[in-house]
N, CA, C and O atoms as a CHARMM CRD file, in Angstrom:
* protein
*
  296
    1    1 UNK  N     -2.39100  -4.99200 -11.00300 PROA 1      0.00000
    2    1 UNK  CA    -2.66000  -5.44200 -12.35100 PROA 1      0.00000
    3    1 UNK  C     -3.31300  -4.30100 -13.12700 PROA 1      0.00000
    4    1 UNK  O     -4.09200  -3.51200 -12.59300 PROA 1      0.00000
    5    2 UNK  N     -2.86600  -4.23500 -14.75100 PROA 2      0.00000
    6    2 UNK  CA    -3.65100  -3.25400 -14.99400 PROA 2      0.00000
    7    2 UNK  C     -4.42100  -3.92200 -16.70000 PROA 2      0.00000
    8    2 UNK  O     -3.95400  -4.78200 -17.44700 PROA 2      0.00000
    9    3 UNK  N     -5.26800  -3.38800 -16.79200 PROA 3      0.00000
   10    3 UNK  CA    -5.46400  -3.96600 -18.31100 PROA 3      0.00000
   11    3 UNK  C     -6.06800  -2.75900 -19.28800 PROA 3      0.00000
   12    3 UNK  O     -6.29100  -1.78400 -18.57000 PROA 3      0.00000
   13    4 UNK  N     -6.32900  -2.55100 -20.34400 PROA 4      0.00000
   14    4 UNK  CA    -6.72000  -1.84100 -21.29100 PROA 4      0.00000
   15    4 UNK  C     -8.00900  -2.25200 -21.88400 PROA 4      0.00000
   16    4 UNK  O     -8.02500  -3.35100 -22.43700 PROA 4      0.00000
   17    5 UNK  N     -9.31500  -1.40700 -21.85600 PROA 5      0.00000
   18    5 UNK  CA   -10.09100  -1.48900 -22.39700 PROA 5      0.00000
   19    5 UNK  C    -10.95800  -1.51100 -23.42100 PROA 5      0.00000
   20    5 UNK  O    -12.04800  -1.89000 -22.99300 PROA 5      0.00000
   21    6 UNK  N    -10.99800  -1.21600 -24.91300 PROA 6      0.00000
   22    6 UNK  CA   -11.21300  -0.48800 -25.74400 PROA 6      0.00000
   23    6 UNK  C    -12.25500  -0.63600 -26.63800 PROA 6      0.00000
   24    6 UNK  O    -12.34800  -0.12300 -27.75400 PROA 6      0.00000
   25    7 UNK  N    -13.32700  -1.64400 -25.86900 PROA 7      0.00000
   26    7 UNK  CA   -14.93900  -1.43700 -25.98800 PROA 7      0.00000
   27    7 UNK  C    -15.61300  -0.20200 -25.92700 PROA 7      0.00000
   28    7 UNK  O    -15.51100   0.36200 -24.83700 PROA 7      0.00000
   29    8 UNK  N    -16.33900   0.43600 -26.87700 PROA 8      0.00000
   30    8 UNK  CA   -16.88200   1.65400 -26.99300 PROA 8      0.00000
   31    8 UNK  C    -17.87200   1.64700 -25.75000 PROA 8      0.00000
   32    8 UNK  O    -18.11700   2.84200 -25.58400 PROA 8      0.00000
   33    9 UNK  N    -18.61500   0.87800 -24.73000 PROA 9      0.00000
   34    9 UNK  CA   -19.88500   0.98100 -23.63600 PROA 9      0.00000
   35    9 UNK  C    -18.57500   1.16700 -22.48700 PROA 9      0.00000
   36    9 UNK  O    -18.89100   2.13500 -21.79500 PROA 9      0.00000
   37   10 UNK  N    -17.50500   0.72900 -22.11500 PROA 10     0.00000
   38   10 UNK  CA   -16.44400   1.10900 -21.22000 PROA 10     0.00000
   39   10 UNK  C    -15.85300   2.59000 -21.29900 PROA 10     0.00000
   40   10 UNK  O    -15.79600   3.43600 -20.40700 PROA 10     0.00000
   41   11 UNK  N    -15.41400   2.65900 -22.67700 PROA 11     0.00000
   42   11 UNK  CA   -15.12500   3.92000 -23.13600 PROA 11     0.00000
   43   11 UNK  C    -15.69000   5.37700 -22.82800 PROA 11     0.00000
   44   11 UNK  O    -15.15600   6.35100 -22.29800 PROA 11     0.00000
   45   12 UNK  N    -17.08600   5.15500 -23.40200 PROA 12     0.00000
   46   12 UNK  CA   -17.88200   6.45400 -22.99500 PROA 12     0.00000
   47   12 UNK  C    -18.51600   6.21200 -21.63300 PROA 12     0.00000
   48   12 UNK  O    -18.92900   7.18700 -21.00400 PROA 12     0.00000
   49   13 UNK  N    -18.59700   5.28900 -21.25500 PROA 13     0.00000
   50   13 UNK  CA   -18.87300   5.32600 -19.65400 PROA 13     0.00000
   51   13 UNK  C    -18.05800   6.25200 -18.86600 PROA 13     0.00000
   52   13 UNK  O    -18.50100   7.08800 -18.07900 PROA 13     0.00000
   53   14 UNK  N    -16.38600   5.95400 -19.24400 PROA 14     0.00000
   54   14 UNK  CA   -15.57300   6.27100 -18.40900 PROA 14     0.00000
   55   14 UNK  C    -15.05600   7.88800 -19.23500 PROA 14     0.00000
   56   14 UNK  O    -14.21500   8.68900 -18.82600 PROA 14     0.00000
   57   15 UNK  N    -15.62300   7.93800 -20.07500 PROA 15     0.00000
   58   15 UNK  CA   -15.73900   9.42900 -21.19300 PROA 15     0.00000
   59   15 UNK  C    -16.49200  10.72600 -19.90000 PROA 15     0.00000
   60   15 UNK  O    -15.94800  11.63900 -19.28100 PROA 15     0.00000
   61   16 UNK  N    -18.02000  10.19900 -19.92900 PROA 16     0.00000
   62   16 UNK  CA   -18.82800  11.04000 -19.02100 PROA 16     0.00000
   63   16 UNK  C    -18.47100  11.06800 -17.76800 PROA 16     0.00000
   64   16 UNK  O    -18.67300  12.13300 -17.18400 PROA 16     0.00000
   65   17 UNK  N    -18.04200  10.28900 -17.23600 PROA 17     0.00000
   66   17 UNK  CA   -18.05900  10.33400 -16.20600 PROA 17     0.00000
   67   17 UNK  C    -17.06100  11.53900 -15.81000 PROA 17     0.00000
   68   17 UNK  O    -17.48000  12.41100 -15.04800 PROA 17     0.00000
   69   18 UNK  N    -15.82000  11.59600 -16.29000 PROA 18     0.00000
   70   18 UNK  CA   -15.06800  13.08300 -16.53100 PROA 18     0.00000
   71   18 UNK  C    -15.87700  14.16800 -16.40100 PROA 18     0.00000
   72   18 UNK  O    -15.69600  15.11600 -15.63600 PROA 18     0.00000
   73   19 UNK  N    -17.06100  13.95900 -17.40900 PROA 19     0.00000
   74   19 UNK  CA   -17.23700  14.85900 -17.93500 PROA 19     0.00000
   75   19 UNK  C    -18.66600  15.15700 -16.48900 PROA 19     0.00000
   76   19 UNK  O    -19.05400  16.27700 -16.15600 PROA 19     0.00000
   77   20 UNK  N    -19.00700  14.27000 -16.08900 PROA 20     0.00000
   78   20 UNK  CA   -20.18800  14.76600 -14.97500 PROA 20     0.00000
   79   20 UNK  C    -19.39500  15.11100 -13.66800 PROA 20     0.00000
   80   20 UNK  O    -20.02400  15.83500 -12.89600 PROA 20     0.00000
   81   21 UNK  N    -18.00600  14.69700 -13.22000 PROA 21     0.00000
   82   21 UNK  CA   -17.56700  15.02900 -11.81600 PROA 21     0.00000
   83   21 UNK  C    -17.00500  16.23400 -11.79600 PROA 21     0.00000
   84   21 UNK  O    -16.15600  16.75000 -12.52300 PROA 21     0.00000
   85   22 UNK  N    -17.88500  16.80400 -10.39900 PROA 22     0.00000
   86   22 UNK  CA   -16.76300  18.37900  -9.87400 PROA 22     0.00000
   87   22 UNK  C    -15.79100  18.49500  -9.80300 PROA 22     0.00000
   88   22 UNK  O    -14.96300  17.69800  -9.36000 PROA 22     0.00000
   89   23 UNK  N    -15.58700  19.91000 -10.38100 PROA 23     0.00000
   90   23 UNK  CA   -14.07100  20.45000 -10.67900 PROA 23     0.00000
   91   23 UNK  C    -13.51400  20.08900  -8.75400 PROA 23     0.00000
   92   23 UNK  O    -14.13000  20.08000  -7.68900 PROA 23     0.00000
   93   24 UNK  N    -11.93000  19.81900  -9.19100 PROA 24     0.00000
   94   24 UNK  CA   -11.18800  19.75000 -10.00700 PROA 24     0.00000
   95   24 UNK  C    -10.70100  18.45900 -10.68100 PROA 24     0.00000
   96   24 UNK  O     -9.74800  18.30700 -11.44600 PROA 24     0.00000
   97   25 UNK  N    -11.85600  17.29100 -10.06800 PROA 25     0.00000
   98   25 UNK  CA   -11.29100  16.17700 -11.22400 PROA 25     0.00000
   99   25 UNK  C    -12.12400  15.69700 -12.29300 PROA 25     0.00000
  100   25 UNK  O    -11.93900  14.57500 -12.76500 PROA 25     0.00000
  101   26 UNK  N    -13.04400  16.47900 -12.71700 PROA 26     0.00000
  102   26 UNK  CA   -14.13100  16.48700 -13.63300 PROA 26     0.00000
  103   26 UNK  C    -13.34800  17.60000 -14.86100 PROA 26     0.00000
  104   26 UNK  O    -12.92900  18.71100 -14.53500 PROA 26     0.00000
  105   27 UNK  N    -13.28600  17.20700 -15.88300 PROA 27     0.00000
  106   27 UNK  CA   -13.33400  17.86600 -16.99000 PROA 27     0.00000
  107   27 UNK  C    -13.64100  17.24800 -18.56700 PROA 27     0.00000
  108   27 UNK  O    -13.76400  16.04300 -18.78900 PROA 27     0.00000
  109   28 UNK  N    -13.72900  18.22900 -19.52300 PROA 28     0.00000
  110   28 UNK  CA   -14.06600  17.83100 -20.70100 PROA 28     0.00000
  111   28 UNK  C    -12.37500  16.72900 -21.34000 PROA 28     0.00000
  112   28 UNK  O    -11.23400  17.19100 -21.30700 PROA 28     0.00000
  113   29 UNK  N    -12.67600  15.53400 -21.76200 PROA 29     0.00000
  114   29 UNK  CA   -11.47400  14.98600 -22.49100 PROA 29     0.00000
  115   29 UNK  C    -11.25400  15.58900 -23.44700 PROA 29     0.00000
  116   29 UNK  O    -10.11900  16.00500 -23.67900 PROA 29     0.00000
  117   30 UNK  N    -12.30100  15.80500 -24.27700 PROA 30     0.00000
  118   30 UNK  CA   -11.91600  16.76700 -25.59300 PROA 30     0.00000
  119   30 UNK  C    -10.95500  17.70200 -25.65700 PROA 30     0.00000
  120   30 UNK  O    -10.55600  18.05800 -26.76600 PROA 30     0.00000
  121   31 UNK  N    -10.41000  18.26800 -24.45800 PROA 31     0.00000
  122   31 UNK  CA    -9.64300  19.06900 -24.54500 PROA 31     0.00000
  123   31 UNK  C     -8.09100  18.84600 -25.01200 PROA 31     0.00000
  124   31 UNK  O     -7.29300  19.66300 -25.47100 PROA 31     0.00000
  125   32 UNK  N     -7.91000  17.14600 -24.67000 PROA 32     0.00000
  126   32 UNK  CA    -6.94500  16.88600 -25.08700 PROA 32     0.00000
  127   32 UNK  C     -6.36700  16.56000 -26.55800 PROA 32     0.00000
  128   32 UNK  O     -6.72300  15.43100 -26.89800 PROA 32     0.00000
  129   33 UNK  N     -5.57300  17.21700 -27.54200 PROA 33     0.00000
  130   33 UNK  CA    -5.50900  17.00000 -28.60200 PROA 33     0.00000
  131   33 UNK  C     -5.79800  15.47200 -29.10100 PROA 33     0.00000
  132   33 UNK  O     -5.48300  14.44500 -28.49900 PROA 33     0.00000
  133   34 UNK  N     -6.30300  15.55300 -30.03100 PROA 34     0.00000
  134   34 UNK  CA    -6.43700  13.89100 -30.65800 PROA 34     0.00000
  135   34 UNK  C     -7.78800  13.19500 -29.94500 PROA 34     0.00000
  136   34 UNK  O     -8.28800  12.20000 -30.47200 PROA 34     0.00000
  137   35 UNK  N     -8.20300  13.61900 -29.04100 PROA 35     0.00000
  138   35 UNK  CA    -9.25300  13.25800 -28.32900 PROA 35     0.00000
  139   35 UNK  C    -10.54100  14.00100 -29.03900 PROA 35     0.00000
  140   35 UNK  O    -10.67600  15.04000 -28.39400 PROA 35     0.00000
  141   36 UNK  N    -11.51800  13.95700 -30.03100 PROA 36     0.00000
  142   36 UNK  CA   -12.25400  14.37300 -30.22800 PROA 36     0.00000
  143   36 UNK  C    -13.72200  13.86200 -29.77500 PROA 36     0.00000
  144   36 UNK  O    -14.69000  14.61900 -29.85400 PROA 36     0.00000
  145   37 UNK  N    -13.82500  12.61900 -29.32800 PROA 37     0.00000
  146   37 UNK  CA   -14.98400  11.85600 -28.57100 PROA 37     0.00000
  147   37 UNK  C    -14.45100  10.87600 -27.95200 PROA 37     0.00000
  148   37 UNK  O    -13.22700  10.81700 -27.83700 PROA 37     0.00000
  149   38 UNK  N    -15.30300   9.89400 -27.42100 PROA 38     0.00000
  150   38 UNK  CA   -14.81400   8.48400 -26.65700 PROA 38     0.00000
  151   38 UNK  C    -14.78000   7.52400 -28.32100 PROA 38     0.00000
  152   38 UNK  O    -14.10800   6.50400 -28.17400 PROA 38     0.00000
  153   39 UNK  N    -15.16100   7.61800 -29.29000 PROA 39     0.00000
  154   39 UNK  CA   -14.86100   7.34400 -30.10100 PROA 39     0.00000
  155   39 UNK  C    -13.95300   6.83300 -31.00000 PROA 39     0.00000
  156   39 UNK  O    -13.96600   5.81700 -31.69400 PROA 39     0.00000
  157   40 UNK  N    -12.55700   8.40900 -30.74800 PROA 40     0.00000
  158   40 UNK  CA   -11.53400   8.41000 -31.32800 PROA 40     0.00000
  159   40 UNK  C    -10.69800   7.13600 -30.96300 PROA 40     0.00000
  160   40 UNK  O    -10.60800   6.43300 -29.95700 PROA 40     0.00000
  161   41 UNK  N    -10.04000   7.13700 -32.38700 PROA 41     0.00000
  162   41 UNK  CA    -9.37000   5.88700 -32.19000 PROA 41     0.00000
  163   41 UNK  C     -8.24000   6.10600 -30.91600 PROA 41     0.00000
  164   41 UNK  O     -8.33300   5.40900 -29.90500 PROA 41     0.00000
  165   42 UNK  N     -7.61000   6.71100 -31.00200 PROA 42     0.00000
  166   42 UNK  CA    -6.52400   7.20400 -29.98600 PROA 42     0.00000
  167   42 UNK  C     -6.96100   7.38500 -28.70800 PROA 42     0.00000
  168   42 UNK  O     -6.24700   8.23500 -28.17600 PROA 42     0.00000
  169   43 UNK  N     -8.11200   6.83200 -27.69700 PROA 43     0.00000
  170   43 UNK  CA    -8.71900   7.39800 -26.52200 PROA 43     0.00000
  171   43 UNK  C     -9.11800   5.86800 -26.48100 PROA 43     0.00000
  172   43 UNK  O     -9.84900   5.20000 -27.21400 PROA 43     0.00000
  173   44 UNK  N     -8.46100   5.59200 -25.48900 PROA 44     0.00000
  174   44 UNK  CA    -8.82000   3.92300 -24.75600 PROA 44     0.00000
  175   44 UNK  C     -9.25700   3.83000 -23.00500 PROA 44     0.00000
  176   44 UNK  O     -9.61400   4.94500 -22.62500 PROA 44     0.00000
  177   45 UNK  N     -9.27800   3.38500 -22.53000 PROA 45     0.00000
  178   45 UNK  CA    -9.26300   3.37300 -21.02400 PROA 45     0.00000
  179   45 UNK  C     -8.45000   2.01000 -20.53500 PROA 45     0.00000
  180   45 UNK  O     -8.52600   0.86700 -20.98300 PROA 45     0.00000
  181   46 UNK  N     -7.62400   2.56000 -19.42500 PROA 46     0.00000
  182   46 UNK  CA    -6.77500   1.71000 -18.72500 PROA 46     0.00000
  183   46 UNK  C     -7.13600   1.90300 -17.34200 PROA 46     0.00000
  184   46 UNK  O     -7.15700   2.98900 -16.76300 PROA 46     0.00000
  185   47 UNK  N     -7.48300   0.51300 -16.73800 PROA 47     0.00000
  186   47 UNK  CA    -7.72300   0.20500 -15.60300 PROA 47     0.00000
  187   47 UNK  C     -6.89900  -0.34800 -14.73700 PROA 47     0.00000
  188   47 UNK  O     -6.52200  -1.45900 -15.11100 PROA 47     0.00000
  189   48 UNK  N     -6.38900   0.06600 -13.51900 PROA 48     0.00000
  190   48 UNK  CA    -5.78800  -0.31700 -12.00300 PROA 48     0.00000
  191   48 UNK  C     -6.47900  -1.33900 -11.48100 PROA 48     0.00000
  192   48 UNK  O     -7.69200  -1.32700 -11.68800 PROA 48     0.00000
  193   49 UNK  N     -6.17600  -1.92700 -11.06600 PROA 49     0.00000
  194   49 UNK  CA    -6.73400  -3.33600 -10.09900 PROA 49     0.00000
  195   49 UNK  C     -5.55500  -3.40500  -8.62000 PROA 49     0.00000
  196   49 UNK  O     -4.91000  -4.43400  -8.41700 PROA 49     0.00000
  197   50 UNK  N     -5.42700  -2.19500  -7.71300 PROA 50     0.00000
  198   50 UNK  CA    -4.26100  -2.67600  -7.09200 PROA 50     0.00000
  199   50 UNK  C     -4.11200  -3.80900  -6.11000 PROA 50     0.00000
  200   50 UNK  O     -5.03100  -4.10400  -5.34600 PROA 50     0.00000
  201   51 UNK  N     -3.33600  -4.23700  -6.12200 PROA 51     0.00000
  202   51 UNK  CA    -3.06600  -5.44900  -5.00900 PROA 51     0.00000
  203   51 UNK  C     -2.66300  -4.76900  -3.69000 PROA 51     0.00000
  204   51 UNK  O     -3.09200  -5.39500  -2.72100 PROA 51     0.00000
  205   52 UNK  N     -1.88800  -3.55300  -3.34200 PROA 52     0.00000
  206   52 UNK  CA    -1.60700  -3.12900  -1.94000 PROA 52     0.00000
  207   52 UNK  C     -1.89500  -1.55000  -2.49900 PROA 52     0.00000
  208   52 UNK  O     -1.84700  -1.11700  -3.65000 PROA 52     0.00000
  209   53 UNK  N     -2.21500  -0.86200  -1.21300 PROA 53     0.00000
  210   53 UNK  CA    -1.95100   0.48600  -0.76300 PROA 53     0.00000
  211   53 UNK  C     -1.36100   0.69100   0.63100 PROA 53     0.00000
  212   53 UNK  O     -1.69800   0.02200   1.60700 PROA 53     0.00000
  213   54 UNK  N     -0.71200   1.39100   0.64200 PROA 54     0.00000
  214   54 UNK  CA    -0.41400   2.17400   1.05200 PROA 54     0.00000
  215   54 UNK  C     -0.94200   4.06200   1.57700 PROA 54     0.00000
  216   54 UNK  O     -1.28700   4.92600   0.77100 PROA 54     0.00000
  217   55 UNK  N     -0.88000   4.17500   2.55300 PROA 55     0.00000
  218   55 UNK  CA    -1.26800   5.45700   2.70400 PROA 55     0.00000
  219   55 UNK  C     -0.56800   6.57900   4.12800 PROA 55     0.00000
  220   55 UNK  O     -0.81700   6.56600   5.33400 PROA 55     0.00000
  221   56 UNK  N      0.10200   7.20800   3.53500 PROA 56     0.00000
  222   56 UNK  CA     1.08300   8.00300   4.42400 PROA 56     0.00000
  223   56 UNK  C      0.29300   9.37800   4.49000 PROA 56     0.00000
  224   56 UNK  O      0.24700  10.25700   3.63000 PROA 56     0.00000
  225   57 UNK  N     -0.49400   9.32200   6.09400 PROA 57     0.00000
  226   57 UNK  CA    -0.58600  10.48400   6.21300 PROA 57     0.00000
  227   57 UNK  C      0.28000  11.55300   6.45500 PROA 57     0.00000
  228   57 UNK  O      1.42600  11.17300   6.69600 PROA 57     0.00000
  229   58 UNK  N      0.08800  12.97900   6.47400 PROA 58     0.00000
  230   58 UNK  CA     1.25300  14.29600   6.49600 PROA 58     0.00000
  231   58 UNK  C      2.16100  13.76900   7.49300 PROA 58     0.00000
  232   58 UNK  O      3.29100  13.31800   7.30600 PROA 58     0.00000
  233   59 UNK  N      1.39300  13.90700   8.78800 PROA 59     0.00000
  234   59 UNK  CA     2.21900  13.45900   9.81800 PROA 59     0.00000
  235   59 UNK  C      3.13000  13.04800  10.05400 PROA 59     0.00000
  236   59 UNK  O      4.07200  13.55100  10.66700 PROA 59     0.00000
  237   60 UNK  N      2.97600  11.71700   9.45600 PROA 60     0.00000
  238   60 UNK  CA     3.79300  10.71500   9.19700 PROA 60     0.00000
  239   60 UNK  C      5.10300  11.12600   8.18400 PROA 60     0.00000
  240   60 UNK  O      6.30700  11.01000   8.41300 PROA 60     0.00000
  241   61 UNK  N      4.56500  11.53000   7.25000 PROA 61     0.00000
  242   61 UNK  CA     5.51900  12.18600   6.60300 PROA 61     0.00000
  243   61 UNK  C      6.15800  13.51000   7.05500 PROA 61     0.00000
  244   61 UNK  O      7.15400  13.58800   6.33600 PROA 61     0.00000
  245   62 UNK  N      6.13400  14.58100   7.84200 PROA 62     0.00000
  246   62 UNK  CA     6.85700  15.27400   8.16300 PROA 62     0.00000
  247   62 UNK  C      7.55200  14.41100   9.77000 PROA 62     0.00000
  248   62 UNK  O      7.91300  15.09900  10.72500 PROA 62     0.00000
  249   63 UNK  N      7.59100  13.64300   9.78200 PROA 63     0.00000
  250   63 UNK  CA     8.37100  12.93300  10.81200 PROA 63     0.00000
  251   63 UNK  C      7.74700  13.10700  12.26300 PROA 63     0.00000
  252   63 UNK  O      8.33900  12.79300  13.29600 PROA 63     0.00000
  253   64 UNK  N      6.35600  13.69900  12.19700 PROA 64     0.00000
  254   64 UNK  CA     5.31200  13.37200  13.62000 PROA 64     0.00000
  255   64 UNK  C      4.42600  12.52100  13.69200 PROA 64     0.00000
  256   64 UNK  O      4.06200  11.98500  12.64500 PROA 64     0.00000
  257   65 UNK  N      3.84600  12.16500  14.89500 PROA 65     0.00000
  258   65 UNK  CA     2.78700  10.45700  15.07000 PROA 65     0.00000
  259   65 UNK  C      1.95600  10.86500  13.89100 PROA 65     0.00000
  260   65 UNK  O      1.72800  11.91500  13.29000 PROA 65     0.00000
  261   66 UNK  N      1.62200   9.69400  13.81200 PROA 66     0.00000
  262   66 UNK  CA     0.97300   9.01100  12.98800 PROA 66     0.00000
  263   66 UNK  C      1.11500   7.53000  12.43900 PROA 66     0.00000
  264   66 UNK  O      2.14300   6.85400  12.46400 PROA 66     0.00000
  265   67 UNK  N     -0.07300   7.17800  11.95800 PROA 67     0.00000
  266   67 UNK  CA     0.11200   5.59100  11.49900 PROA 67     0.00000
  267   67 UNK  C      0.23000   5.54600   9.92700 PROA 67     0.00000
  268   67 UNK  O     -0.27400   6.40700   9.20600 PROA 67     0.00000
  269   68 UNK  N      0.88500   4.54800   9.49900 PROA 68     0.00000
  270   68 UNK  CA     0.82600   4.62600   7.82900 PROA 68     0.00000
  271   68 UNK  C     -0.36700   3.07400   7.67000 PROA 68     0.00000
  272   68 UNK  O     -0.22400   1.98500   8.22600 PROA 68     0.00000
  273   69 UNK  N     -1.30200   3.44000   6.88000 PROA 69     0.00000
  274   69 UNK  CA    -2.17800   2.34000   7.24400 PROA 69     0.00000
  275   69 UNK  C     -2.15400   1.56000   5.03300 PROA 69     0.00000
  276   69 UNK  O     -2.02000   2.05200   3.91300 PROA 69     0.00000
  277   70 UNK  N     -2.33400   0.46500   5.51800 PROA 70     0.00000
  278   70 UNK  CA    -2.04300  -0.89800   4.81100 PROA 70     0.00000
  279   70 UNK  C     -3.14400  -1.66300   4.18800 PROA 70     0.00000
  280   70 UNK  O     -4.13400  -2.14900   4.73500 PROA 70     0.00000
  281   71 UNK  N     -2.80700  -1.68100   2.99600 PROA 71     0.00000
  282   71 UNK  CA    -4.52300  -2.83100   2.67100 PROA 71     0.00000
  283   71 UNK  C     -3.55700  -3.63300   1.43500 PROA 71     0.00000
  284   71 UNK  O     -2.79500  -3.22700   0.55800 PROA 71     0.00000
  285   72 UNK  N     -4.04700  -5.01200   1.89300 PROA 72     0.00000
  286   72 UNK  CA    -3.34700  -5.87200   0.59700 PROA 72     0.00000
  287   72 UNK  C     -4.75900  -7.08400   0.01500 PROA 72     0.00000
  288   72 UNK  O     -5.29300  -7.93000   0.73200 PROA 72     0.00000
  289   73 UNK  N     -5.03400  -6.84100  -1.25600 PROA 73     0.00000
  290   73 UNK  CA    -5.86000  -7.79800  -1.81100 PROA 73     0.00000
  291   73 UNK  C     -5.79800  -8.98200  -1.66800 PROA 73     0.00000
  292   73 UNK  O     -4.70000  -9.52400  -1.53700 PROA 73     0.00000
  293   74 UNK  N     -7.28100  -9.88600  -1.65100 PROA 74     0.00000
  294   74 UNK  CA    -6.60300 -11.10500  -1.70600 PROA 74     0.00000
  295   74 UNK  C     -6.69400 -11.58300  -2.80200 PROA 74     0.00000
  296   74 UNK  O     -6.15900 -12.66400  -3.04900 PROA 74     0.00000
């Protein structure tokens, strides 16, 4: 499930938080055109809720042991 957020206390929550995590998945949003704060109208947040994963380790994927391990919500 996914839904869209576009309360300004969700927004810049999920603004800084970019902006406080180590490189390489921490960066400034601003960088992206049209993005000038958590503000901008054009800068929303969309949230994942997944119901299953999946997870294929290498192994597994280059065709040696391994397990592919499974999680389904309830």
């Amino acid at each position: 499930m996914a839904t869209w957020h576009h309360d300004a206390e969700t927004r810049h929550r999920v603004w800084n938080r970019y902006l406080e995590l180590p490189s390489p998945l921490g960066y400034d949003p601003a960088m992206i055109p049209g993005w000038d704060s958590p503000d901008t109208q054009g800068y929303t947040v969309h949230r994942f809720d997944p119901w299953r994963l999946r997870v294929f380790p290498r192994t597994v994927l280059m065709g040696q042991a391994g397990e592919v391990l499974n999680w389904r919500g309830e």
